[in-house]
N, C-alpha and C positions, 0 to 999 in steps of 0.2 A: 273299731269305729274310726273313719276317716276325720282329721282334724278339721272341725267346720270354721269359719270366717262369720265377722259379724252380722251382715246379711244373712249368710245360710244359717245360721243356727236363729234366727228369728225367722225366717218361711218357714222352719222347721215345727218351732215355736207355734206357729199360726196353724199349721196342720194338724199336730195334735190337740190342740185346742179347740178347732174348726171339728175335727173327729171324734173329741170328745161332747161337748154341746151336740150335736147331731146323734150321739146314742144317749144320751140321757134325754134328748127329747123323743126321741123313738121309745125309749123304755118309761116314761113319764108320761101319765096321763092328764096329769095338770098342764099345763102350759105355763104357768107359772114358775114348777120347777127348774127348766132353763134358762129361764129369765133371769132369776137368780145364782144361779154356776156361771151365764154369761158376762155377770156383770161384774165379776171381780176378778173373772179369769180375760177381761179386755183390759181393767187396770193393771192387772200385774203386765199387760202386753204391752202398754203405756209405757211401765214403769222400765220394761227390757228396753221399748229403745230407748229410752231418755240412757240407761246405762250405756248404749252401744254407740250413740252419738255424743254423749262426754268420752268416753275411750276415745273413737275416732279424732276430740277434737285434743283430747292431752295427748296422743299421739302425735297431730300436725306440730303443738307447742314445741314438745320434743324434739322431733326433729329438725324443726326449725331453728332451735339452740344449739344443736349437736350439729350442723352446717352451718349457723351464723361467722363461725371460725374461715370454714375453708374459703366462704363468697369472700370475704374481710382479704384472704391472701390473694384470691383472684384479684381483686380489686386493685390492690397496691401491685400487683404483677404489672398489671394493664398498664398503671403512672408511672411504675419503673421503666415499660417499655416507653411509652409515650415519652417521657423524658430524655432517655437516652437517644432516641430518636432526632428531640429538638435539640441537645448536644452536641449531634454529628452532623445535625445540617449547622449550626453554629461552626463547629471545626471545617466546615466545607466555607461556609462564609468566611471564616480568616483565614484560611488556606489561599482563597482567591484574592481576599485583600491583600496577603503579605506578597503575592505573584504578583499583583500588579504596582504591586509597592517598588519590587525587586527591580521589575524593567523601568519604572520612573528615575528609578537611581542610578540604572546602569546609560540609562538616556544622557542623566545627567550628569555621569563620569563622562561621558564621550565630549557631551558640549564643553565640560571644564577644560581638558586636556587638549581640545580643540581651540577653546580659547588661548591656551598658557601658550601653544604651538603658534600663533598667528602674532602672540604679545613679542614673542621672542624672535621672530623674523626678521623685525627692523635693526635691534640690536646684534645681532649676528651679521649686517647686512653692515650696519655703523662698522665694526670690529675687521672685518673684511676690505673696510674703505679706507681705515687706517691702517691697516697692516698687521692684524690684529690675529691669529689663528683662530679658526672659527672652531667655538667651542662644539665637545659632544652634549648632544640632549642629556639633562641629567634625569636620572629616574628617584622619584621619590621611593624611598630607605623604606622600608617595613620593619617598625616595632619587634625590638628583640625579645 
């Protein structure tokens, strides 16, 4: 006998039951006789699905416990990604800020040195007038 589902084993239910009522009223000349088989053999019918529909529904509980876990790590996947995401656009924003930091600074090594060069012109020019040998540009020393 093929394994029946809760569905099928209630049509099943219903046909021998429907098949049975129908020969005991063929075989009964009362009509009252069926009336009474029918009437306990619909609550016991009753009483199948009410079983078959608490199954289906401790079923749903079930697995809805027994997955509560896996949505729970989907979940936190998803913020893990999401965050890592706003972390790299974050390192992509200070990556551009420290770039433009970089050439603000190198702008302003050039103005500085450009300055010191223009400061030191006239005295070189003094030293020259006096008979002075004109010094070499010195280079600032780099930290040992």
């Amino acid at each position: 006998m093929p394994d029946l589902g809760g569905l099928e084993l209630l049509g099943e239910w219903r046909k021998v039951m429907n098949s049975l009522v129908s020969s005991a009223a063929a075989l009964g000349s009362r009509a009252e006789l069926p009336r009474q088989l029918l009437e306990p053999m619909q609550r016991q019918l009753e009483l199948v699905q009410d079983v078959i529909e608490r199954e289906r529904e401790l079923q749903r509980q079930i697995a809805g416990q027994l997955l509560a876990p896996v949505d729970a790590v989907f979940d936190m996947l998803e913020q893990s990604g999401a965050m890592l995401r706003q972390q790299a656009e974050a390192l992509e924003s200070a990556g551009r800020a420290l770039e433009e930091t970089a050439v603000l600074m190198k702008a302003q090594a050039g103005l500085f040195e450009r300055t010191i060069g223009l400061l030191r012109e006239p005295a070189e020019l003094a030293k020259l007038a006096v008979g002075l040998e004109r010094g070499s540009p010195r280079r600032a020393r780099k930290p040992k």
